[in-house]
SENUDREN-878105 format. One record per residue: residue number from 1; x negated, y, z negated of N, C-alpha, C in turn. Coordinates in pm, whole numbers. Each point is the difference from the previous one (the first is absolute). Layout:
% residues N
   tikol      nxx      nyy      nzz     caxx     cayy     cazz      cxx      cyy      czz
     NUM        X        Y        Z        X        Y        Z        X        Y        Z
...
***
This chain:
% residues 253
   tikol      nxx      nyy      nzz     caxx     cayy     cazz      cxx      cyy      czz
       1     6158   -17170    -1924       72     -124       26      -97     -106       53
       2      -29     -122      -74      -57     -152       31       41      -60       65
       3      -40       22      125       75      -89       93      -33     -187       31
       4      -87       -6      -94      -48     -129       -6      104       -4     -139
       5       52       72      -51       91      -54     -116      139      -21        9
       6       35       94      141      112       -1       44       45     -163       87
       7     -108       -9       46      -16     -117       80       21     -145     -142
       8      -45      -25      -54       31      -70     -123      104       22      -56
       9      100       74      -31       92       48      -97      122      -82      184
      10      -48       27       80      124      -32       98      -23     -145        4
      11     -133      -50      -13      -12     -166       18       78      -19     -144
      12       -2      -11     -121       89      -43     -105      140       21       13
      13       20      108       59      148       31       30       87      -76      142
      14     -125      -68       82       66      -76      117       29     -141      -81
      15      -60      -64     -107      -26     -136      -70      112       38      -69
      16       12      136     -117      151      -15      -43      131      -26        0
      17       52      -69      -79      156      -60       -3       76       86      -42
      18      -56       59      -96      105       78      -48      -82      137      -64
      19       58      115       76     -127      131      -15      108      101      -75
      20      -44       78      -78       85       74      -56      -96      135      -36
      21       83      104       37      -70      164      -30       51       43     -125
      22     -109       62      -92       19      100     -122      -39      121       50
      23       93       60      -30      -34      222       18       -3       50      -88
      24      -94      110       -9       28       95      -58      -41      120        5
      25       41      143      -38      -27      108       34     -105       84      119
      26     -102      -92       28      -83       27       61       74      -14      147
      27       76     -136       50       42      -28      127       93      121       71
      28       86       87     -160       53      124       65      -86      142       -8
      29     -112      -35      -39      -74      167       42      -24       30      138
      30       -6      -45      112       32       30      111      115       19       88
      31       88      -54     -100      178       63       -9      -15      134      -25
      32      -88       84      -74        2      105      -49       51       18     -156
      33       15      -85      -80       42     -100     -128     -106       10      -73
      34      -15      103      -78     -113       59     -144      -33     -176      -31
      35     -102      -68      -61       -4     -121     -140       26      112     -130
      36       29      -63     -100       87        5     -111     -166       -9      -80
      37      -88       -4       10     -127      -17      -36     -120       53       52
      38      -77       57      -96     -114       32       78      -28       79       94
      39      -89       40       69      -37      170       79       94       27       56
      40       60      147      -42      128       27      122      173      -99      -69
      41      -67      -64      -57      144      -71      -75       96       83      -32
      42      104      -55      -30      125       70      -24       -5       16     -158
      43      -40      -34     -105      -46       52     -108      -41       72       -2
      44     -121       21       72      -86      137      -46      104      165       10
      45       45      -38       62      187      124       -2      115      -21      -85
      46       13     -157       17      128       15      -87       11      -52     -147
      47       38       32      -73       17     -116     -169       19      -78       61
      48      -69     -125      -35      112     -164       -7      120      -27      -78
      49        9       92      -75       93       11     -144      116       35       41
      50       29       57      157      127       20       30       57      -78       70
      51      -62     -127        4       70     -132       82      -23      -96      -91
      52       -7       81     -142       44     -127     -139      122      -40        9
      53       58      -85      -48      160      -11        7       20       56      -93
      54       -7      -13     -139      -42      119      -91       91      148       38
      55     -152       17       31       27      163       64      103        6       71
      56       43      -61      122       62      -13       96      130        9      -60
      57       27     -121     -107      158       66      -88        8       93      -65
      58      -21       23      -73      -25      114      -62      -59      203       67
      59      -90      -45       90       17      145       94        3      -32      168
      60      127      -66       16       32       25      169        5       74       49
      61       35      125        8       -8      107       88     -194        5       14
      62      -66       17     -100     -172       14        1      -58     -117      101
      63       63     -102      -56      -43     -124       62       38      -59      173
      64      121       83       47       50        3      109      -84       92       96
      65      -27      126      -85      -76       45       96     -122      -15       87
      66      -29      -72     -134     -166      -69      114       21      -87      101
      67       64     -116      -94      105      -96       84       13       72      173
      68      133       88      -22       34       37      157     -143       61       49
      69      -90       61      -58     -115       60       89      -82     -124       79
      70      -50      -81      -91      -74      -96       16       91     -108      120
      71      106      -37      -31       -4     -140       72      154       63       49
      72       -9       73       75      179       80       69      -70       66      106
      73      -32      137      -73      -75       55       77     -116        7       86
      74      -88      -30      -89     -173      -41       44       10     -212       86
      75       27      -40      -84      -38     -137       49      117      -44       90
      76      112       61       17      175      -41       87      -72       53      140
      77      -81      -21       -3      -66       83      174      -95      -67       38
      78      -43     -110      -73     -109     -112       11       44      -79      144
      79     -102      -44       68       56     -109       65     -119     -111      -51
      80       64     -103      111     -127     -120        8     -125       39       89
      81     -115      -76      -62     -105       22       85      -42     -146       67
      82     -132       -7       61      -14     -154       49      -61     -120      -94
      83      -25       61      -98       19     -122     -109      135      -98      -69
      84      107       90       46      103      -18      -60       97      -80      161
      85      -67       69       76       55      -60      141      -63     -153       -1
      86     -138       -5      -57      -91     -135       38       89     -118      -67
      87       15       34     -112      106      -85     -111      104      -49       23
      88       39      121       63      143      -57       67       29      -99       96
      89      -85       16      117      -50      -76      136      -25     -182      -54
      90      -66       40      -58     -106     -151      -77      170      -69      -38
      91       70       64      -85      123      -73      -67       80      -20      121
      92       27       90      107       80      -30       86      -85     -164       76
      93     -106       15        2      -47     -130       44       -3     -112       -6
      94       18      -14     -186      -28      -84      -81     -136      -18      -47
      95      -64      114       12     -171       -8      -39       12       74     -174
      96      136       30       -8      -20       32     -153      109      -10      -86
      97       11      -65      -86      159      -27      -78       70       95      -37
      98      -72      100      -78       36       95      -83     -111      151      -39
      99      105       69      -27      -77      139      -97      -25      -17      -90
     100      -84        6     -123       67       52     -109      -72      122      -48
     101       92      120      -49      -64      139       24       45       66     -160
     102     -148       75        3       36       85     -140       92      149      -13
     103        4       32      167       31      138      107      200       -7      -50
     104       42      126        3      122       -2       14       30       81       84
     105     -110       23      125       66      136       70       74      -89      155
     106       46     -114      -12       40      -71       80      -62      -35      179
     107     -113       33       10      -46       -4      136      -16     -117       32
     108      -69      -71      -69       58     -148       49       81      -29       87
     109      146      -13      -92      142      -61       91      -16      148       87
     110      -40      122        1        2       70      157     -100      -49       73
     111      -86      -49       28      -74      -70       74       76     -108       62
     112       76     -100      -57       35      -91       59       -9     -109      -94
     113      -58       -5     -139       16     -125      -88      113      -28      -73
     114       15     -121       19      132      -61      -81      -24      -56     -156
     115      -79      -78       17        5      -64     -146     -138       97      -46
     116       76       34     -118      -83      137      -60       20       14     -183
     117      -84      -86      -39       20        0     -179      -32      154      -61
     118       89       40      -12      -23      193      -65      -26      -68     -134
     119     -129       55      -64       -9      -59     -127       39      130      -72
     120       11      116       35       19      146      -76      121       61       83
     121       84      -86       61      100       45       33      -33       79      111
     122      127      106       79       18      107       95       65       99        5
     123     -105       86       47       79      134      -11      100       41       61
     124       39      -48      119      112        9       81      158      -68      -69
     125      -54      -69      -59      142      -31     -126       -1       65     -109
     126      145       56      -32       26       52     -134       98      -95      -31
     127       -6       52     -212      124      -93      -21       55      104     -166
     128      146      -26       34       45       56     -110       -9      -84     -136
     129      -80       99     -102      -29     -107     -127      122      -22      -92
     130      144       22       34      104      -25      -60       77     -133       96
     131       23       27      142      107      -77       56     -127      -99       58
     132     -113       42       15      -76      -80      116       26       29      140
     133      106       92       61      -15       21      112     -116       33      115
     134      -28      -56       41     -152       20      103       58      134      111
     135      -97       98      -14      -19      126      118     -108       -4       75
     136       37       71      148     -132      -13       46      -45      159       -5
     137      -92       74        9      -55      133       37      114       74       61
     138       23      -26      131       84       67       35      128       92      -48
     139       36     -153     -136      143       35      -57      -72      115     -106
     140      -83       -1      -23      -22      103     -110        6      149       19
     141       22       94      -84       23      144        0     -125       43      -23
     142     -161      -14       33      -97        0      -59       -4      192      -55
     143       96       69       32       36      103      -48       33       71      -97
     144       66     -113      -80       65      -26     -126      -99     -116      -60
     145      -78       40      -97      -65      -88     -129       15       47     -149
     146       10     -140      -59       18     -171       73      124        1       40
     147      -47     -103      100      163      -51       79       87      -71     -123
     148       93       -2       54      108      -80     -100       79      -95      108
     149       88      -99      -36       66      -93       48      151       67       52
     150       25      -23      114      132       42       19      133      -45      -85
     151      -67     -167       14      125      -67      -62        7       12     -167
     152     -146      -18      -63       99       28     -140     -101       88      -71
     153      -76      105      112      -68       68     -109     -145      -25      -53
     154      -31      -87       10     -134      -97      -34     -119       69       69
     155     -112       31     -110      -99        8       64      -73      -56      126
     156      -41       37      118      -68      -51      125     -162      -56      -35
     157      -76      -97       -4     -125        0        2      -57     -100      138
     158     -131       75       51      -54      -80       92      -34     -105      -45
     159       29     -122       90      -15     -153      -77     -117      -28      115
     160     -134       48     -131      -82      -31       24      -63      -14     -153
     161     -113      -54      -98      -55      -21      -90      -24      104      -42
     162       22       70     -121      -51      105      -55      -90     -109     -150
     163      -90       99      -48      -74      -18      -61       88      -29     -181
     164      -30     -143      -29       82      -18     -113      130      -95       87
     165      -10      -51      119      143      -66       65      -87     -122       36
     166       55     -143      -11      -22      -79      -19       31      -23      195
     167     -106     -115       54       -9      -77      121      134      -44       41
     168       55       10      128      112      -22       33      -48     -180      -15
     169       91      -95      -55       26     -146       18      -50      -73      104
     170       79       62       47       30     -103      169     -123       31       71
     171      -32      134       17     -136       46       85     -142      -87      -84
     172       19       -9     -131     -119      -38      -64       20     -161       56
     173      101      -69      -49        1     -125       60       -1      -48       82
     174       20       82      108        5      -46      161     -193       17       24
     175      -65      144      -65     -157       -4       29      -71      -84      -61
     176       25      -55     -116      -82     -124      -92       -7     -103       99
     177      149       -7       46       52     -172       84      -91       -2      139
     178      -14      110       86      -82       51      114     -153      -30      -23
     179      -11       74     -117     -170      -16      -44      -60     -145      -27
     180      114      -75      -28      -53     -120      -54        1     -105      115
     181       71       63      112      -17     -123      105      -81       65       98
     182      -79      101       -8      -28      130      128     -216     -153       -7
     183      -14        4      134     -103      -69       17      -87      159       19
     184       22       70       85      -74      148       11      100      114      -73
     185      -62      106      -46       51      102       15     -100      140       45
     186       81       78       83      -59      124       34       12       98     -116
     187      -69       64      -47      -13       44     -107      -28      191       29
     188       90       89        0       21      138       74       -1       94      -76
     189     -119       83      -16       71      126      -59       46       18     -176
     190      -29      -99      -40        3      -21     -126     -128      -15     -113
     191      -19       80     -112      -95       47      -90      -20     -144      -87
     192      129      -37      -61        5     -128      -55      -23       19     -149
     193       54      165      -23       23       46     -126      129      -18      -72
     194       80      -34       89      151       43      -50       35     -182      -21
     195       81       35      -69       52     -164     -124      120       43        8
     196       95      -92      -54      -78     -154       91       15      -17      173
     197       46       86       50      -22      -41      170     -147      -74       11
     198     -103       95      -29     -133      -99       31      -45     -100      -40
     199       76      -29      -82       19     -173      -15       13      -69      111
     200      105       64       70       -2     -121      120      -74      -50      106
     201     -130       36       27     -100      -24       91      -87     -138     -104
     202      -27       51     -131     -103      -90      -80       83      -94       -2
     203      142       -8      -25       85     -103       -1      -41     -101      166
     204       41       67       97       -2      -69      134     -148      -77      -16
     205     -102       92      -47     -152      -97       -7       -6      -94      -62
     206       81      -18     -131       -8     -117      -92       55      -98       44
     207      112        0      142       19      -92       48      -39      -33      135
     208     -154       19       45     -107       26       78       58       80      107
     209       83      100      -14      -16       78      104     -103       65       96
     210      -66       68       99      -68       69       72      -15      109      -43
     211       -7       58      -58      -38      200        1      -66      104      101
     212      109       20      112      -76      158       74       58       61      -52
     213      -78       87      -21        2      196      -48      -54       54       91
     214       90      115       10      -25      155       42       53      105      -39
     215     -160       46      -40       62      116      -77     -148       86       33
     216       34      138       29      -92      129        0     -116       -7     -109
     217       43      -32     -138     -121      -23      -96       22     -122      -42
     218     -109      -64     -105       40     -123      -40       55       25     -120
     219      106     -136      -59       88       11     -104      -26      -63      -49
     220      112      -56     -129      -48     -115     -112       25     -132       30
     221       52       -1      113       33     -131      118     -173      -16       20
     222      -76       68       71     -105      -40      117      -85      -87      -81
     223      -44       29     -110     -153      -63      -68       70     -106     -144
     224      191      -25       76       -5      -94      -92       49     -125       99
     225      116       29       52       89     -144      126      -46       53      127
     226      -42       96       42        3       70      130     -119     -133       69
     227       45      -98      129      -86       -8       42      -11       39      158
     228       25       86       52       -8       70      109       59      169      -48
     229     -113       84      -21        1      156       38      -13       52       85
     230      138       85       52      -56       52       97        8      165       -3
     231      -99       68       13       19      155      -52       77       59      110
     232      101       89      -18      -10      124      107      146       -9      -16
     233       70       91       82      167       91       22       97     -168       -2
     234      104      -39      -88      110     -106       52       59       42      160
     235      -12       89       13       75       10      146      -94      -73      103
     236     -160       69      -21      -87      -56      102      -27     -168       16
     237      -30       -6     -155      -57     -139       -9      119      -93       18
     238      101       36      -12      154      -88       42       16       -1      111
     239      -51       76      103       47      -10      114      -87     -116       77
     240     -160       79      -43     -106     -115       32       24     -109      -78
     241       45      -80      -77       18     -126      -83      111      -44      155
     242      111       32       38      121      -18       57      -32      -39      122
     243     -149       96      101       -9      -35       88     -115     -133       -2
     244      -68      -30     -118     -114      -65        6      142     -143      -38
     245       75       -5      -57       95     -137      -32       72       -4       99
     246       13       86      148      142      -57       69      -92       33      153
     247      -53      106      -16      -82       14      118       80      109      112
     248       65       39      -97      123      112       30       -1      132      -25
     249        7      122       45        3      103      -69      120       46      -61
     250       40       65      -82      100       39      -67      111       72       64
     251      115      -40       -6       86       97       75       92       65     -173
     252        6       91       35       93       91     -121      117       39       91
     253       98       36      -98      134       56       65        9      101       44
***
């Protein structure tokens, strides 16, 4: 960690009007939250092919099961860490407008953030693909797969993006509209492989945004908009960014 970089990334962020955070996978590996990519990824175990939608209609019971392993079982036990606390704090302040996150394992809004653009949706919502009824975890029989709908029968799916499912609307339009007025953005945990979410940082630059990053390695962000890198853990370097902008140490819940 650059602490002469940290120190810079907080001077742009004290001048900012309007600061806005992008996440992704990386900000929850200290949640205990596999990335979906790369060493230790959640690929290297599972098909991607069973969170095709595809697949997913056609073999639900196959497709449920990973489903409940992965994001019920394994990831329903996640909490927030202090990257996700830092985010939150900053918005409660007014030091940051918004999220916008590629993550559906909801730690965010458990941290404490409100305005939160899910560009891949959340796992903590289900929805029946006949009536539309929304479930949460709880209501489910994760006992019985696939779930079905009480009321008319209807298949259950986590409304979150499966592969072949098109960008929720509103989340895409609310992060374009963010990006385009964001003077900084903190830039978290994100590879800057995945489309179109990573659009939205090059977007925020084209309308001279700021670029800090942090991220453990460098991505396809650093050596193109990135102009403040800062290497090392989102929890650490968030905390030090938080105390170097307020002069405060972090309180968590």
């Amino acid at each position: 960690m650059d602490p002469i970089q940290i120190q810079k990334a907080a001077d742009v962020l004290r001048k900012s009007r309007n600061t806005i955070a992008f996440t992704g996978a990386g900000i929850s590996v200290e949640s205990g939250v596999p990335p979906f990519r790369g060493e230790n990824g959640i690929w290297e175990k599972y098909d991607p092919k069973t969170l095709e939608l595809g697949f997913f209609m056609n073999n639900p019971t196959a497709s449920w099961k990973v489903i409940r392993e992965l994001f019920y079982n394994y990831f329903g036990t996640a909490k927030s860490n202090n990257a996700h606390f830092v985010l939150a704090e900053m918005e409660k302040r007014g030091l940051l407008k918004c999220v916008i996150t590629q993550n559906i394992d909801n730690l965010h809004q458990q941290a404490g953030s409100v305005v939160v653009h899910e560009f891949h949706g959340n796992s903590q919502n289900l929805v029946c693909l006949s009536c539309h009824r929304y479930f949460k975890p709880d209501d489910i029989d994760f006992d019985k797969l696939p779930p079905y709908c009480g009321d008319c029968g209807g298949l259950i799916k986590p409304d979150f993006i499966f592969f072949g499912e098109g960008i929720p609307m509103e989340a895409y339009q609310n992060s374009v509209e963010a990006a385009g007025r964001a003077e900084a953005v903190i830039l978290v945990g994100s590879t800057g492989e995945v489309m179109p979410a990573a659009q939205m940082p090059y977007l925020a630059k084209q309308n001279g945004a700021t670029i800090i990053e942090v991220n453990t390695e460098m991505s396809k962000f650093t050596n193109t908009i990135t102009d403040h890198f800062i290497q090392g853990k989102a929890g650490e370097v968030l905390t030090e960014l938080f105390f170097s902008l307020t002069g405060e140490e972090l309180k968590t819940k």
